[in-house]
PARO-453646 format. One line per 10 residues: their letters; for each residue y, x, z of C-alpha. Coordinates in steps of 0.001 Angstrom, whole numbers, plus 524288, in hexadecimal, padded with zeros to 5 digits. Example, Ala and Ser with C-alpha at 12.3 -4.5 7.8 and 13.67 -1.06 7.14 Angstrom:
BEGIN
AS	7EE6C/8300C/81E78 ~ 7FBDC/83566/81BE4
***
This chain:
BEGIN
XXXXXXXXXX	87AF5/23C86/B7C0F ~ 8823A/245A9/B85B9 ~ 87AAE/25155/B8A96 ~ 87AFB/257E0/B9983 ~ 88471/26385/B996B ~ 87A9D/26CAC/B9AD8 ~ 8718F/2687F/B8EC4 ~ 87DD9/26644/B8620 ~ 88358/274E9/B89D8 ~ 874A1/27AF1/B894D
XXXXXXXXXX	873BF/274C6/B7A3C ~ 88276/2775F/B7764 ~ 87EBD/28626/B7B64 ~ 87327/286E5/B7177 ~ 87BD3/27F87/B655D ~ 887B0/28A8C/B677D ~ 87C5D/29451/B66A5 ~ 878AB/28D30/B5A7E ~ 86C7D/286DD/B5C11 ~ 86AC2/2778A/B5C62
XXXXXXXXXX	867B2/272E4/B68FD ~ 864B1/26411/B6F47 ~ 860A5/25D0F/B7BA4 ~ 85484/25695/B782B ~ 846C0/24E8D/B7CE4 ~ 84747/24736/B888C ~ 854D3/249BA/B8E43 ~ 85B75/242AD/B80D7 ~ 852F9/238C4/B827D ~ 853CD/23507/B8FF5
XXXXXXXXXX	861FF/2357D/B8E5B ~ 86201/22C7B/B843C ~ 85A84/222F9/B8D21 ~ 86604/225EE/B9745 ~ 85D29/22CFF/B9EF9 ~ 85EBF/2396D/BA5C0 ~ 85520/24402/B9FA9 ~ 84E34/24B98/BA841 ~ 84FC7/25953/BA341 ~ 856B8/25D1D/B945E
XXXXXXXXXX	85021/262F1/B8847 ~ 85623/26C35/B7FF3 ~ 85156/2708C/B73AA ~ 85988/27AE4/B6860 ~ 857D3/281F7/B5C97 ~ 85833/28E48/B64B7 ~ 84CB1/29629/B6801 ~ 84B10/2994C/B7508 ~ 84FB1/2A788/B745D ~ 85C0A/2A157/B6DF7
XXXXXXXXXX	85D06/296D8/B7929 ~ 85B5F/2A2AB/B8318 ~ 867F0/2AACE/B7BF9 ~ 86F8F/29BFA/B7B94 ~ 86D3F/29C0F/B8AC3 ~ 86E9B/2AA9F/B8FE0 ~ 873FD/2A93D/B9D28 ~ 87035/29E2F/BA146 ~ 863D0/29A46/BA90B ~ 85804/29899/B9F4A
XXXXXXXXXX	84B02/2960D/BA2C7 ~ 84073/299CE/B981D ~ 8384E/28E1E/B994C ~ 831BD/28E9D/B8D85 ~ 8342D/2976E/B836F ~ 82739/29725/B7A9C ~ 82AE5/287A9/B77E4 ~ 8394D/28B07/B7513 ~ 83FFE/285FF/B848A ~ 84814/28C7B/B8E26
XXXXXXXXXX	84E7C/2859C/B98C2 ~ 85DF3/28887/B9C88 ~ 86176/2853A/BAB11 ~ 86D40/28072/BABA2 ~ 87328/27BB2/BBA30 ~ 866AE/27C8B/BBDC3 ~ 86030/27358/BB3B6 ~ 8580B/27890/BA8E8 ~ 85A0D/2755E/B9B5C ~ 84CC3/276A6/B91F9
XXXXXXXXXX	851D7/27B49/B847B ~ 8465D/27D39/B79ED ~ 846CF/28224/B6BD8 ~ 8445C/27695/B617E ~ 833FF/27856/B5EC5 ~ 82A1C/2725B/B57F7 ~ 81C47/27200/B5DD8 ~ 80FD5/27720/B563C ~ 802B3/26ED8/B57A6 ~ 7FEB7/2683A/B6498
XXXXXXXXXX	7EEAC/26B8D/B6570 ~ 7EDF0/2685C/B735A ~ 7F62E/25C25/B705D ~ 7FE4C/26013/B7B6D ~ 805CB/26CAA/B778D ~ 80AB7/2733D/B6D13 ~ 802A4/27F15/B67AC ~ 80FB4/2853D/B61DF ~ 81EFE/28282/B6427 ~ 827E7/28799/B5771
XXXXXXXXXX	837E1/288BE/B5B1D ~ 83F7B/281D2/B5129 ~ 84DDA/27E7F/B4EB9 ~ 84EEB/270D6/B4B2C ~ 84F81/267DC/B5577 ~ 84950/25C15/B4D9B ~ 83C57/264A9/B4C04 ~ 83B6B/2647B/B5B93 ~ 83F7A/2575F/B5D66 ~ 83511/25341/B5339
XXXXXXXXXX	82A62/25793/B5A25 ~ 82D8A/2520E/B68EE ~ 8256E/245CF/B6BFB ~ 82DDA/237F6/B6B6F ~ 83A00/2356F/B64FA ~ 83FD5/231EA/B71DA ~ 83DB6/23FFD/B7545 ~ 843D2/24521/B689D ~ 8508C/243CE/B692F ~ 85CBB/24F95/B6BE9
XXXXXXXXXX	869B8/251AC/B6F4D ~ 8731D/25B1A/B6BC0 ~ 87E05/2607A/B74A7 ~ 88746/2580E/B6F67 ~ 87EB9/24C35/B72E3 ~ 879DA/24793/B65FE ~ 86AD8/24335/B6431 ~ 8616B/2477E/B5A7A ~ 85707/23D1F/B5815 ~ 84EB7/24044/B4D78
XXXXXXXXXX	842E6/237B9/B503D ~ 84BA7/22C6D/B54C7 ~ 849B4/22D6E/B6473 ~ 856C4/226D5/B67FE ~ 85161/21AAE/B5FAA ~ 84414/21A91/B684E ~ 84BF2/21CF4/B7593 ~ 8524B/2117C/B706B ~ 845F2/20977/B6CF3 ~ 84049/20EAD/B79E1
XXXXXXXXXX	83722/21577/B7268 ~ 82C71/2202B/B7278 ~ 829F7/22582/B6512 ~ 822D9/231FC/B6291 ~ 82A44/23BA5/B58C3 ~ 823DA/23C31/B4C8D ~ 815FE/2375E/B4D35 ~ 80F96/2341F/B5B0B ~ 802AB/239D0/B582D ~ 8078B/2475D/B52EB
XXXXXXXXXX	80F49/245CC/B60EA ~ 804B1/24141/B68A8 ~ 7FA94/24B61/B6269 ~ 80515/256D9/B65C0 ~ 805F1/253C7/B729B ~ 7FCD5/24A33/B7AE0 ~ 806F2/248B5/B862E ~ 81107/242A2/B7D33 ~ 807A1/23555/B7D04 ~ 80A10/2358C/B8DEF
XXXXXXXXXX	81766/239E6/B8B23 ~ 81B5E/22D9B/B8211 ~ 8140A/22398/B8C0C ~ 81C1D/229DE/B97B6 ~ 82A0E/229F1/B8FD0 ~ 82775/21B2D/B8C56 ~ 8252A/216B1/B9AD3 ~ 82EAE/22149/B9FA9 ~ 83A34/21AA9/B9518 ~ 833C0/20E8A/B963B
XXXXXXXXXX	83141/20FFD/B8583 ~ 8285E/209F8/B7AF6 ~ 81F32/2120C/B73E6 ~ 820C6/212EC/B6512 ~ 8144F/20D07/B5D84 ~ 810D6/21962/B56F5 ~ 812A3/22182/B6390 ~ 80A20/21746/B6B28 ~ 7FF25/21883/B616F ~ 7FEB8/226A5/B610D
XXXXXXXXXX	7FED1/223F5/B71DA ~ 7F1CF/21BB0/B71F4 ~ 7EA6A/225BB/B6615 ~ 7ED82/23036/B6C4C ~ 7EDB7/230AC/B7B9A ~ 7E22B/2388C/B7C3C ~ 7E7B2/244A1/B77B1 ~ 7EDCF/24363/B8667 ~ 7E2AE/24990/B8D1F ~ 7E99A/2584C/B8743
XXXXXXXXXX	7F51C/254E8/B8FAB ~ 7F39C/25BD3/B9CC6 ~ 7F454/2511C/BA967 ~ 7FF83/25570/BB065 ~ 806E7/251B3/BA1B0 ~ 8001B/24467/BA0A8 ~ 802E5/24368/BAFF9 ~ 8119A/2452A/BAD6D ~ 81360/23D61/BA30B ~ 808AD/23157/BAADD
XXXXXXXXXX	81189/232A2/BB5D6 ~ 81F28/2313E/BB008 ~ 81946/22506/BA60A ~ 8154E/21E33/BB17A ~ 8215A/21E3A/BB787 ~ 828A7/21A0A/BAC2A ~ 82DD5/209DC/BAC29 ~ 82403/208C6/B9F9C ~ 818EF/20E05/BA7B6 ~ 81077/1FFA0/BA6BD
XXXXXXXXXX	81574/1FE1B/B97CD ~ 80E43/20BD2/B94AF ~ 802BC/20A28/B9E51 ~ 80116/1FD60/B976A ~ 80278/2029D/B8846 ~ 7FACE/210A1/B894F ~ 7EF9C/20D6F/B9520 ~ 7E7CE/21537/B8B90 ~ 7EF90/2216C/B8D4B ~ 7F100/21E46/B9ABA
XXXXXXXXXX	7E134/21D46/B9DDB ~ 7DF70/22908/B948A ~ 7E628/2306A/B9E88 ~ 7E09A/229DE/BAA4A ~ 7D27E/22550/BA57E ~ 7D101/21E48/BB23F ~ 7DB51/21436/BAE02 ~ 7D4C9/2106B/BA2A4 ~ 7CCE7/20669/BA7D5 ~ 7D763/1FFDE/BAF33
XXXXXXXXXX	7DBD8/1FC20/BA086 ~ 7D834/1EE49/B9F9C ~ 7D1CE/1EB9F/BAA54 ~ 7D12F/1DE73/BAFDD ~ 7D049/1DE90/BBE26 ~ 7CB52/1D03C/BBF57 ~ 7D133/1CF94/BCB6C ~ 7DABA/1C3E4/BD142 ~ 7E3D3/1CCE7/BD6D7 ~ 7E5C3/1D561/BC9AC
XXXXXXXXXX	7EA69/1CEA5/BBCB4 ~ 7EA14/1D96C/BB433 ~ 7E1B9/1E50B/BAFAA ~ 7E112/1F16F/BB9C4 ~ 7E8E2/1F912/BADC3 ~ 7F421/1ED10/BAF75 ~ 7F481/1EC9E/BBC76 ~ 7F641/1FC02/BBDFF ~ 7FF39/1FDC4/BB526 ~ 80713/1F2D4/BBA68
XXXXXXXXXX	80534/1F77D/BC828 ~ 80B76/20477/BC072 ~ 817F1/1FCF9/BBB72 ~ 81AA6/1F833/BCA6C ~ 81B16/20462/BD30F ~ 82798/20C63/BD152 ~ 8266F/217F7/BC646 ~ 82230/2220D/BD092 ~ 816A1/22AFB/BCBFE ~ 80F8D/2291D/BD690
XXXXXXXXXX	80EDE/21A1E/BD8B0 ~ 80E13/21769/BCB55 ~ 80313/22022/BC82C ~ 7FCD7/21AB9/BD47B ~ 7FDD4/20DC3/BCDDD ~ 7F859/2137B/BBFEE ~ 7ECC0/21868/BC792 ~ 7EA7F/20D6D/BD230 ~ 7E099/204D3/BCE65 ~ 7DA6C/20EEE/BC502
XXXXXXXXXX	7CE79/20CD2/BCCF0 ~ 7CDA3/1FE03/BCB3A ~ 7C4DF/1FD01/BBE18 ~ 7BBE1/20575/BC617 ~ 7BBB4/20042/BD41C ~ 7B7A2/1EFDE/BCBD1 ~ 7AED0/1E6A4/BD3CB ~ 7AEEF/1D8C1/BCE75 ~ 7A9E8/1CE79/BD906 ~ 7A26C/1C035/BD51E
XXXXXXXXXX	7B0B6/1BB57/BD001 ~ 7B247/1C5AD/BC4FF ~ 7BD75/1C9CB/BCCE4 ~ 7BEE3/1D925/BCE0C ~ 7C05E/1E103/BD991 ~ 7C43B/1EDEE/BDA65 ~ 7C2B7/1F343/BE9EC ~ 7C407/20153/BEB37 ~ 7CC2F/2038D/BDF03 ~ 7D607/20A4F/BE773
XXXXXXXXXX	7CF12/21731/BEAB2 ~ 7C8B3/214AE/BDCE7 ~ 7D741/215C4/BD68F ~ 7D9AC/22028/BDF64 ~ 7CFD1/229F1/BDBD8 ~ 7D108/22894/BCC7A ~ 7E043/22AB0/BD025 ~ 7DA0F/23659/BD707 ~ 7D4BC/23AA5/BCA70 ~ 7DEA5/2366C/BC172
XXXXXXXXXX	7EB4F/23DE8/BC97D ~ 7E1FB/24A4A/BCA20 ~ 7E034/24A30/BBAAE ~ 7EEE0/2485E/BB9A3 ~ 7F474/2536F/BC204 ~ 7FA78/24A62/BCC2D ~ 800F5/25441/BD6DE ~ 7F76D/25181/BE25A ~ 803C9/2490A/BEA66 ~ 80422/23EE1/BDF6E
XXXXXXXXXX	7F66B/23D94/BDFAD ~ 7F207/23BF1/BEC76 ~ 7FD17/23214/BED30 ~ 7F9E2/22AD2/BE210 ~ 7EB93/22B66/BE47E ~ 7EF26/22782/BF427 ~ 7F83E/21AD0/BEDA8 ~ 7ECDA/21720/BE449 ~ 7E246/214F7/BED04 ~ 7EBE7/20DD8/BF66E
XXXXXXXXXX	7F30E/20539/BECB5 ~ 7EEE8/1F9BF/BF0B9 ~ 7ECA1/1FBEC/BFF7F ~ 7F098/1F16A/C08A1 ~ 7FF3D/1F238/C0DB7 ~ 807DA/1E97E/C15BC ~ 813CF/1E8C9/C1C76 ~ 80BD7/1E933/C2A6E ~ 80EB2/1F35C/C3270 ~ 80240/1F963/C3612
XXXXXXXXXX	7FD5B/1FA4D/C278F ~ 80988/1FFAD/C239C ~ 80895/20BE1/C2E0B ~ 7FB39/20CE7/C2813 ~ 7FFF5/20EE3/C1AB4 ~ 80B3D/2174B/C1F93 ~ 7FFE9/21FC6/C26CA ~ 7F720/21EEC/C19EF ~ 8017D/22155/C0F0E ~ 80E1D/22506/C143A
XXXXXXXXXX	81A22/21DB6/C1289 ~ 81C76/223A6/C031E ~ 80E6A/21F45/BFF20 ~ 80F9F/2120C/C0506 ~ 81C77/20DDD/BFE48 ~ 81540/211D2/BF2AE ~ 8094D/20A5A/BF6DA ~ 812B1/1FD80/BF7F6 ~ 81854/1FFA2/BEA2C ~ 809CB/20170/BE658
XXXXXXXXXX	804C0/1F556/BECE0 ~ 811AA/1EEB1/BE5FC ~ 80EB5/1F365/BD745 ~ 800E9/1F077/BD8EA ~ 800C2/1E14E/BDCE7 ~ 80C46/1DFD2/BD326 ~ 8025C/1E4D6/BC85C ~ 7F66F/1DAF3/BCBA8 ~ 7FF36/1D0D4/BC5AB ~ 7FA62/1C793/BD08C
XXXXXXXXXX	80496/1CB87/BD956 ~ 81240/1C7BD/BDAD8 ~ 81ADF/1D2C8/BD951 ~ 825F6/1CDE9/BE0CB ~ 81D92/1CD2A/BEA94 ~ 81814/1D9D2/BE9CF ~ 82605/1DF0C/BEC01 ~ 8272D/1D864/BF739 ~ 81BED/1DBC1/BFCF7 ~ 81FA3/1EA3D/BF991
XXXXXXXXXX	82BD8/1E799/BFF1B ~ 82898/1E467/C0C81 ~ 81EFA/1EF3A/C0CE0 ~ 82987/1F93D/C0BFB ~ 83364/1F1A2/C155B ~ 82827/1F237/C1E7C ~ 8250D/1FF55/C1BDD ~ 83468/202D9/C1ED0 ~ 834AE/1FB7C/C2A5E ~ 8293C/201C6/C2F7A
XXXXXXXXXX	82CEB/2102A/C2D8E ~ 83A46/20DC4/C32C1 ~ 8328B/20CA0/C3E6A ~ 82E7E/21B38/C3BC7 ~ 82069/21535/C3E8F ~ 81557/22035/C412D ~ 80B04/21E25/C3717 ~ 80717/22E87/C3552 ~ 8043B/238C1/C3C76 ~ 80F21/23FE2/C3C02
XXXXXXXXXX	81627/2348B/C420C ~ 80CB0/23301/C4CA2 ~ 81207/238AD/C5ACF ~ 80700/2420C/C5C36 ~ 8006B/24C2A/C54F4 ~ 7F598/25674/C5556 ~ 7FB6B/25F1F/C5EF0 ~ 7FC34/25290/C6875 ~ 7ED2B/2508B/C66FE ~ 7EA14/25EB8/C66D8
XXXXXXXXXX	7F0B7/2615D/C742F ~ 7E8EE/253C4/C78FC ~ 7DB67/25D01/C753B ~ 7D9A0/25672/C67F1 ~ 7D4FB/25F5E/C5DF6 ~ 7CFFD/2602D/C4EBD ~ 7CF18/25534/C454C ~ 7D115/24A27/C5244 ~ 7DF35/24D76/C5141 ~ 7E1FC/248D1/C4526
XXXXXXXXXX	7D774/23E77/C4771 ~ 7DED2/23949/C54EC ~ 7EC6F/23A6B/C4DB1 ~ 7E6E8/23001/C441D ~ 7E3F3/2272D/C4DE5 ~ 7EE64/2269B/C5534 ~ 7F7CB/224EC/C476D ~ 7EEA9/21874/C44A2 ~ 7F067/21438/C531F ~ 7FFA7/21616/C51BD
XXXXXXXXXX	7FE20/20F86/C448A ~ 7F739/203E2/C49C9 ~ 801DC/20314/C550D ~ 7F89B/2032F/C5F7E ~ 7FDA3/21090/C6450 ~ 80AE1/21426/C6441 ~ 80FBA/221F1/C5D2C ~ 81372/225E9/C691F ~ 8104F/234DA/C6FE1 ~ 809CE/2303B/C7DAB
XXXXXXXXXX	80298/22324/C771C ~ 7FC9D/22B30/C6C1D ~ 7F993/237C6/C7690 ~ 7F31B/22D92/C80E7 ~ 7EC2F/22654/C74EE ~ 7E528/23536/C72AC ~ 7E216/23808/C8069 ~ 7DBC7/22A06/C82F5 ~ 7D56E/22BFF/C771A ~ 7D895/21E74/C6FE9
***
């Protein structure tokens, strides 16, 4: 395996110093996979006082020092190098209570958390696989090092972790790691939200998002207890053929892997199992389900950390995922006025996922459909179409100088968008002035 410059001169620097030294985690494995690895992982036999002498002059960052890591910037980029450690005993299944500096490097790849993730390289490119990683990268694999439960029970967070690298890599889950999975999921209320948000966010968008939805729903409604009773429920309705948990996580597989239309999707018919009437027919109806869905989204983004932006989008997207849209051209300027033109292309992929996953709908012609919504959509704001009132040709200072005051500006401005939206007043400066003064 041939290292960046950079890491192959920073572990070349430590080895002349004499201490061993290796890239190691992530970064070997993702190159493996012919990937490119987001950051690189160092680790050494060198303590960090030792790693500070190795690197005297150049720019080092002391990013953590009490669990063995500094970071050396190099053109810019920083480079995390940490001492080889063992961890003492996890209480709050999350962290470690004590971190002891070793100098073997298969000590502190024994205790990392799948094989996959075990793995190092030393400057001269050659791997070190005790726990046979390159074999599971090769069985598309996710195998916990040593025993899953001791893994699990050290840290909670690992369990999230091994659902999001198997969508993420698009990997099975070893037998013994998937049992230790379903025993012991609940140890993941320790793990802080903005963790299990991370690690929700990037398994959703993986391509094995519906193959993990599917296998750990458990997990999945632990951490979202409104969920749960979407899990096999029939909706005894014509229109759906499967359960609300089928058709949502289909509806997941068939929006891109964005965060924010495929947690939409997780989250959009949440309210469904709550919203049930079932008429003379048996067959079940589920009206208001929308703003339902969009309230327990409410909760559920809240209890997550969502950044506010992501949730009032997705919340916005959820209780509008199935509104009515066409290619007509007054309906359209009221969507454009409603959601803006990023919210309804995501409202068109939404409509799209969501008739593809009642299994009563054609999907080619779903795309179609979806299809000429954009191309109408582009035709329509090449037109550069007024549909908001910034676009409208007068404003507040216009009314105020015509002796309109208060909460009747913004009041008259609204009016005359819908009138301009409707087409039965132009967005013109005179029409829209002599609409105000004759008071239509």
């Amino acid at each position: 395996m041939r290292l960046p410059d950079p890491v192959r001169s920073l572990l070349s620097r430590l080895q002349a110093a004499g201490f061993s030294a290796y890239a190691v985690g992530g970064c070997v494995r993702d190159t493996l996979l012919g990937r490119e690895p987001g950051d690189w992982d160092l680790c050494t036999s060198a303590m960090p006082e030792q790693m500070e002498a190795v690197f005297r002059g150049e720019h080092v960052l002391e990013t953590g020092l009490r669990h063995g890591t500094l970071s050396v910037v190099l053109n810019h980029v920083p480079y995390e190098i940490t001492t080889y450690r063992v961890d003492g005993d996890y209480t709050d299944h999350r962290h470690p209570d004590s971190v002891s500096f070793v100098d073997r490097i298969d000590q502190d790849l024994a205790r990392r958390d799948f094989t996959v993730n075990a793995m190092a390289c030393d400057p001269d490119g050659r791997i070190l696989d005790l726990f046979e990683g390159r074999q599971d990268l090769d069985r598309r694999l996710i195998r916990c090092v040593g025993i899953p439960a001791h893994r699990f029970e050290e840290d909670a967070l690992r369990i999230l972790r091994a659902l999001r690298f198997a969508s993420v890599l698009d990997f099975a889950i070893d037998p013994d790691t998937d049992q230790a999975i379903h025993a012991l999921y609940p140890t993941l209320e320790k793990v802080a939200a903005e963790r299990i948000r991370s690690e929700l966010v990037k398994l959703l968008c993986g391509p094995g998002a519906g193959r993990i939805l599917r296998a750990y729903s458990d997990v999945i409604t632990f951490l979202i207890p409104c969920l749960k009773p979407a899990v096999g429920y029939q909706q005894d309705n014509p229109h759906h053929l499967y359960t609300v948990w089928e058709h949502t996580v289909r509806a997941v597989e068939n929006v891109p892997p964005d965060p924010i239309l495929r947690t939409t999707m997780l989250l959009h018919d949440s309210g469904k199992p709550f919203t049930r009437t079932t008429d003379e027919k048996g067959i079940g109806h589920y009206r208001g389900h929308q703003a339902a869905s969009a309230r327990l989204a409410a909760e559920v983004l809240k209890k997550l950390r969502f950044d506010r932006a992501s949730s009032d989008r997705i919340v916005r997207l959820v209780e509008a995922h199935d509104i009515p849209l066409s290619t007509d051209r007054k309906l359209l300027l009221r969507r454009l006025n409603r959601f803006g033109e990023e919210d309804l292309r995501a409202l068109f992929l939404i409509h799209r996922a969501d008739r593809i996953a009642t299994g009563t709908r054609n999907p080619v012609h779903a795309q179609e459909h979806m299809e000429a919504l954009n191309a109408a959509l582009d035709a329509l704001l090449a037109e550069k179409p007024c549909y908001s009132l910034k676009d409208l040709q007068i404003n507040g200072n216009d009314l105020m100088a015509l002796g309109i005051r208060g909460r009747d500006i913004g009041l008259t401005l609204e009016n005359l968008l819908n009138r301009v939206i409707e087409e039965s007043l132009p967005n013109e400066k005179a029409a829209l002035l002599a609409a105000v003064r004759c008071g239509d």
